[in-house]
C-alpha positions as CSV (number, residue, x, y, z in Angstrom):
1,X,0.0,0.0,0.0
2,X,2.9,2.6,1.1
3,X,4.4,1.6,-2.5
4,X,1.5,2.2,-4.5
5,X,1.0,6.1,-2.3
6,X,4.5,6.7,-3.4
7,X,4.4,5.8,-6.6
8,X,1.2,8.0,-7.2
9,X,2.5,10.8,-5.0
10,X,5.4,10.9,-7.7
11,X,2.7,10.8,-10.8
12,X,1.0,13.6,-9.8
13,X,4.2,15.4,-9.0
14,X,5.2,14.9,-12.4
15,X,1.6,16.3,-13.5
16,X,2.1,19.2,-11.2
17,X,5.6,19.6,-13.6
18,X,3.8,19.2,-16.5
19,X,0.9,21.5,-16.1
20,X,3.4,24.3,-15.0
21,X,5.4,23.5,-18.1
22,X,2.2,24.0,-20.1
23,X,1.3,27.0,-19.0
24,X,3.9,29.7,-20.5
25,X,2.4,28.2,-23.6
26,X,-1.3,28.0,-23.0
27,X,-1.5,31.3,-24.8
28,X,0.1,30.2,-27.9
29,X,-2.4,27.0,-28.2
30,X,-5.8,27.1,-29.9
31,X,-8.7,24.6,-27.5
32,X,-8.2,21.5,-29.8
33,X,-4.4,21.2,-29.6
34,X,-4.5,21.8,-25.4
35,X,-6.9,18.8,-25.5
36,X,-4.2,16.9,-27.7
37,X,-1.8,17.9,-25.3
38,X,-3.5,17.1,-22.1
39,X,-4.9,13.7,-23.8
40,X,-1.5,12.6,-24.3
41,X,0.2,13.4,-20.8
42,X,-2.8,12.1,-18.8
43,X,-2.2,8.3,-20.7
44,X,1.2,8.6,-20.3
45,X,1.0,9.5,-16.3
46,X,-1.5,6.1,-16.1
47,X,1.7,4.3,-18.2
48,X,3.9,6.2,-16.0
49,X,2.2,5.2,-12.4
50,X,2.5,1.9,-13.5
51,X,6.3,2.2,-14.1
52,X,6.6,3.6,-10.8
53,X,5.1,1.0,-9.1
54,X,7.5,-1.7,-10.8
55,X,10.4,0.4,-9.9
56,X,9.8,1.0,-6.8
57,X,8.6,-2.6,-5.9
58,X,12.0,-3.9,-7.4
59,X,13.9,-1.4,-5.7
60,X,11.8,-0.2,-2.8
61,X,11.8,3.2,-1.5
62,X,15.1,4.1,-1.2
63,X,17.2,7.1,-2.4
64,X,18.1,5.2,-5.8
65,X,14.4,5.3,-6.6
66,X,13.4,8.4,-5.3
67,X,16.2,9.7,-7.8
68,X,15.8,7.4,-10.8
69,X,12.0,8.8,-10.7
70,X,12.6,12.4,-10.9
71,X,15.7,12.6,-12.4
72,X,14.2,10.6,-15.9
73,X,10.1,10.7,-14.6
74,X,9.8,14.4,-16.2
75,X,11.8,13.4,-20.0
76,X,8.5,11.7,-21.0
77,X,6.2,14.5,-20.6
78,X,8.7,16.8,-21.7
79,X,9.2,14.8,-24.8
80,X,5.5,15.0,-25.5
81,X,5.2,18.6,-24.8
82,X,7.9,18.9,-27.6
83,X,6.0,17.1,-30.2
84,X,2.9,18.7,-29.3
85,X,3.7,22.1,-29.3
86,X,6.8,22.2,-32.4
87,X,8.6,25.1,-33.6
88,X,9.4,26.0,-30.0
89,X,12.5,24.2,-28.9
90,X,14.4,26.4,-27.2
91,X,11.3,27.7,-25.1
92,X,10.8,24.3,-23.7
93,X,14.0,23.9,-22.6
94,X,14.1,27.2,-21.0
95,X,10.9,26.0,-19.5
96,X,12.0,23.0,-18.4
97,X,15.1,24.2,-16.4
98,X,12.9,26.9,-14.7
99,X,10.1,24.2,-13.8
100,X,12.8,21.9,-12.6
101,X,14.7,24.5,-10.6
102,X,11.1,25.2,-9.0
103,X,10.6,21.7,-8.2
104,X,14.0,20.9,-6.9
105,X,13.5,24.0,-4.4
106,X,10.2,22.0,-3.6
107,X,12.3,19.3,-2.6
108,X,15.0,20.9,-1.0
109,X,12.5,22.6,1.7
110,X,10.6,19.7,2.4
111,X,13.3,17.8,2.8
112,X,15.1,20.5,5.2
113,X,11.3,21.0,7.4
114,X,11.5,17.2,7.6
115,X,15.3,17.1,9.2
116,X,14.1,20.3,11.5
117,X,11.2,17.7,12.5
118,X,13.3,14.4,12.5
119,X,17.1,15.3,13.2
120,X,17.9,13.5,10.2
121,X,16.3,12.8,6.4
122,X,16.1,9.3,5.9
123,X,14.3,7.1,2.9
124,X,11.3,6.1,5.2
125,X,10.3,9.5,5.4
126,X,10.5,10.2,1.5
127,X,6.2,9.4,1.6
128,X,6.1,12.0,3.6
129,X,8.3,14.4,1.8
130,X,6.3,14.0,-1.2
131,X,3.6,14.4,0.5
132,X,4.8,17.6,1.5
133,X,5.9,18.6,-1.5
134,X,2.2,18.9,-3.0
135,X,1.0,20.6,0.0
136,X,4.2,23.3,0.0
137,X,3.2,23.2,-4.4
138,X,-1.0,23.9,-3.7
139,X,0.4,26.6,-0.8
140,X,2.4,29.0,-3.5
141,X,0.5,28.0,-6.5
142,X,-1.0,31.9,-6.8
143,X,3.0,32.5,-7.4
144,X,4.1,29.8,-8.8
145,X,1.3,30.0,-11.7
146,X,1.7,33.9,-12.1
147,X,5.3,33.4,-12.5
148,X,5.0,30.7,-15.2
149,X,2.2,31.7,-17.2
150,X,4.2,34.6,-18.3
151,X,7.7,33.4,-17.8
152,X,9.1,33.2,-21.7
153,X,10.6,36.1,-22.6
154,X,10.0,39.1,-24.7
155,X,10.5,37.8,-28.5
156,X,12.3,41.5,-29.0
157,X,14.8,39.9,-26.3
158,X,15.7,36.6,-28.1
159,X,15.2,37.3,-31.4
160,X,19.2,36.6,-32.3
161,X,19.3,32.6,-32.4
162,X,22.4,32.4,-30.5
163,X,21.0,34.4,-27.6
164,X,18.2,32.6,-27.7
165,X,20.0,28.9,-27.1
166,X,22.0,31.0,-24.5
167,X,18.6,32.0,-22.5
168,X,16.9,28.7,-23.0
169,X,20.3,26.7,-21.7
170,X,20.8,29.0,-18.4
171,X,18.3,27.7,-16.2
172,X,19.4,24.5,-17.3
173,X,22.8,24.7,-16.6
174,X,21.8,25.9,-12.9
175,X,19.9,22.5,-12.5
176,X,22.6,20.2,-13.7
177,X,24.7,22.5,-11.1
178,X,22.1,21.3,-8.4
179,X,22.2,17.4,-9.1
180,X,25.4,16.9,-9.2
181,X,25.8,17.5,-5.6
182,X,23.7,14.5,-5.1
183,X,23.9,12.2,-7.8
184,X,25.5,9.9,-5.1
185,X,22.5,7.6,-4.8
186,X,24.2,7.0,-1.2
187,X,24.4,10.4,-0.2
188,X,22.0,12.2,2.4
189,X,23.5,15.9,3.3
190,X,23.1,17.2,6.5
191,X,21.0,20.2,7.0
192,X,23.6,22.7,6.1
193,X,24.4,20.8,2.9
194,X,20.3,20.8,2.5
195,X,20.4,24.8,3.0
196,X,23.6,25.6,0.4
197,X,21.6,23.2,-1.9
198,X,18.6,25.5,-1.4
199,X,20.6,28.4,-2.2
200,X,21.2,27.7,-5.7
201,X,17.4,27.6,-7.3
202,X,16.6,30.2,-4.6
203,X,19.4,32.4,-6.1
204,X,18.8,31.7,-9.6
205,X,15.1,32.8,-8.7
206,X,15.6,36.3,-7.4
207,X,18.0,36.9,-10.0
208,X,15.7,35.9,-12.9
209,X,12.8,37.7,-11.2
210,X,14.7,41.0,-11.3
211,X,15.8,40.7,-14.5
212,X,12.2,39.9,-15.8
213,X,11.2,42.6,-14.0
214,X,13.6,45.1,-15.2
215,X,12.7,43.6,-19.1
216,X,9.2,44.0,-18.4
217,X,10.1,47.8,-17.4
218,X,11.8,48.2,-20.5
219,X,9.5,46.7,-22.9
220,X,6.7,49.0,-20.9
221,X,9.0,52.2,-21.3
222,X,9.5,51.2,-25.3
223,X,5.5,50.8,-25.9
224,X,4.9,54.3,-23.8
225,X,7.6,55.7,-26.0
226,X,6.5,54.3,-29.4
227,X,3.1,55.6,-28.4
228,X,4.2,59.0,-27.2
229,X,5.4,59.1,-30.8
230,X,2.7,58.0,-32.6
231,X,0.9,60.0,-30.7
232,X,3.0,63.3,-31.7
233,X,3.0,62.3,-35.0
234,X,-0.7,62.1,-35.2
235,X,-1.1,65.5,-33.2
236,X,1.1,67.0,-36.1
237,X,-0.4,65.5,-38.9
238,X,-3.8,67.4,-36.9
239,X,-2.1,70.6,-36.7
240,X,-1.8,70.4,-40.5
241,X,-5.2,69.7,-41.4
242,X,-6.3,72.0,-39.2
243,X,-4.6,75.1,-40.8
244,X,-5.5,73.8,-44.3
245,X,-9.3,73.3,-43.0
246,X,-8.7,77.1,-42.1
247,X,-7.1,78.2,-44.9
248,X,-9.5,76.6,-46.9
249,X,-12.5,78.4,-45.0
250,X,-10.6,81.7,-45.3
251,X,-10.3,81.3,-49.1
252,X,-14.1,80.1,-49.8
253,X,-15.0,82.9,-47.6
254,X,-13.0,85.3,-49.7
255,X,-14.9,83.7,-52.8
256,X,-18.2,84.2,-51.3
257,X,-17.7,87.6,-50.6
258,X,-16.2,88.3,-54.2
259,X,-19.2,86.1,-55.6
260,X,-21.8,88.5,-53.6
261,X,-20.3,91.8,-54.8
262,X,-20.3,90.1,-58.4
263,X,-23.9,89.3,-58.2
264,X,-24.6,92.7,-57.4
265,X,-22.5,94.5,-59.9
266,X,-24.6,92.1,-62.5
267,X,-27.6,92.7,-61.4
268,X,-27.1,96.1,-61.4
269,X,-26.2,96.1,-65.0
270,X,-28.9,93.8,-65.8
271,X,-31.2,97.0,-64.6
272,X,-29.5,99.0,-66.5
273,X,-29.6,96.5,-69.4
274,X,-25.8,97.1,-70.0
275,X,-24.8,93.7,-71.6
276,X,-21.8,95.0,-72.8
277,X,-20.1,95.7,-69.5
278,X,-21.3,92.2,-67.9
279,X,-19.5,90.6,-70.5
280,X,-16.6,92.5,-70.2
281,X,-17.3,91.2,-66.5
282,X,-17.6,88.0,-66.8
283,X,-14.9,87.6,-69.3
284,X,-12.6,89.5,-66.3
285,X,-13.7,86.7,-64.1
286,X,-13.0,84.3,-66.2
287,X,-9.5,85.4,-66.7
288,X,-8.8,86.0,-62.5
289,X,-9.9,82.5,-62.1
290,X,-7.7,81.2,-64.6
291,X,-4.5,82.8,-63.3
292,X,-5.4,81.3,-59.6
């Protein structure tokens, strides 16, 4: 029975991992292919609980397990998440060395609440530990979910290819700095080792946080500024018509005024039945309005 807990307390770990991994591109993905997506990882956790119970009724719970299933339980979702959602590669690795960094910090402070409880970390208490896990997850999910649904960066920011692979491969590089400390499958650190560990993801963290803030600044200035100029330019182009509406105004008002006193003249000469002088008239009008 204890096996069978553990092994689905690792399943829906891995979902947990998988449904943060989703998110940063839940924007990006239309309602059929999310279905697609979430079809795919649900059979595969079913076919991946079953894997974890063989393992760890082979091996037991022990260190060796509890590291064989998180180190390799995440590729096959990942691997799905690739197919599923293409032409994004270096996103999803990005992603996947942030979301592994987060869950490793997971691990790292149940795991040091445990030896504040205990004295010691042992295996028997890696249930509980996972257990923990979820309930230190489902207590900072408001964060963790704001922080991942907009965690990939601006496209502006990453738009060389080279920079891009540089990005995506940093958070990685921080989590392979992580296990290596503890890929002995023998090795259980003592709290201090447990709090240096915690250091790492916890420091990668604040860093990335204030650098996405300070690119989300920057982006914001940019769009204010592009506006403010758009805005000017629109406010000129204005100005313009305006005059010409008024110079318009003031020349049709001129026109009026010359068409009024012309009336007049001609039907003054009309009275006086002077054709002569309103054709000289006309053909004088005729001439001004050519030259204008």
């Amino acid at each position: 029975m204890l096996i069978f807990a553990y092994a689905i307390l690792t399943t829906l770990i891995h979902l947990a991992g998988a449904y943060f991994r989703y998110l940063p591109f839940s924007r990006i993905l239309n309602r059929k292919l999310t279905a697609r997506l979430w079809k795919a990882l649900l059979l595969w956790s079913i076919a991946g609980l079953m894997i974890n119970i063989y393992v760890t009724s082979v091996y037991g719970i022990s260190m060796r397990t509890f590291k064989l299933l998180f180190f390799f339980g995440m590729t096959p979702y990942f691997i799905l998440s690739v197919i599923l959602i293409p032409r994004h590669l270096a996103q999803h690795f990005f992603v996947i060395g942030i979301q592994a960094l987060y869950a490793f910090m997971l691990h790292s402070v149940a795991s040091i609440i445990l030896t504040l409880i205990y004295s010691t970390m042992t295996a028997r208490l890696l249930p509980l530990q996972l257990t923990l896990w979820i309930g230190l997850f489902l207590l900072i999910y408001p964060w963790g979910e704001k922080l991942f649904t907009s965690l990939l960066p601006d496209k502006q920011f990453i738009s060389d290819t080279k920079l891009q692979w540089y990005i995506a491969l940093l958070p990685v590089s921080f989590y392979i700095g992580c296990i290596i400390s503890i890929t002995n499958v023998t090795f259980l650190p003592e709290l201090s080792d447990r709090l240096t560990r915690l250091s790492i993801p916890l420091f990668f963290f604040i860093v990335y946080s204030l650098v996405h803030y300070n690119s989300r600044e920057a982006i914001q200035y940019r769009q204010l500024t592009q506006t403010k100029e758009r805005l000017t330019r629109q406010l000129q182009n204005l100005t313009k018509h305006t005059k010409m509406v008024q110079e318009n105004e003031k020349a049709i008002s001129v026109l009026r005024h010359d068409l009024r006193h012309s009336y007049r003249l001609i039907y003054a000469l009309l009275e006086k039945g002077d054709y002569e002088s309103i054709k000289k008239h006309i053909e004088a009008q005729k001439k001004l309005l050519e030259k204008s």
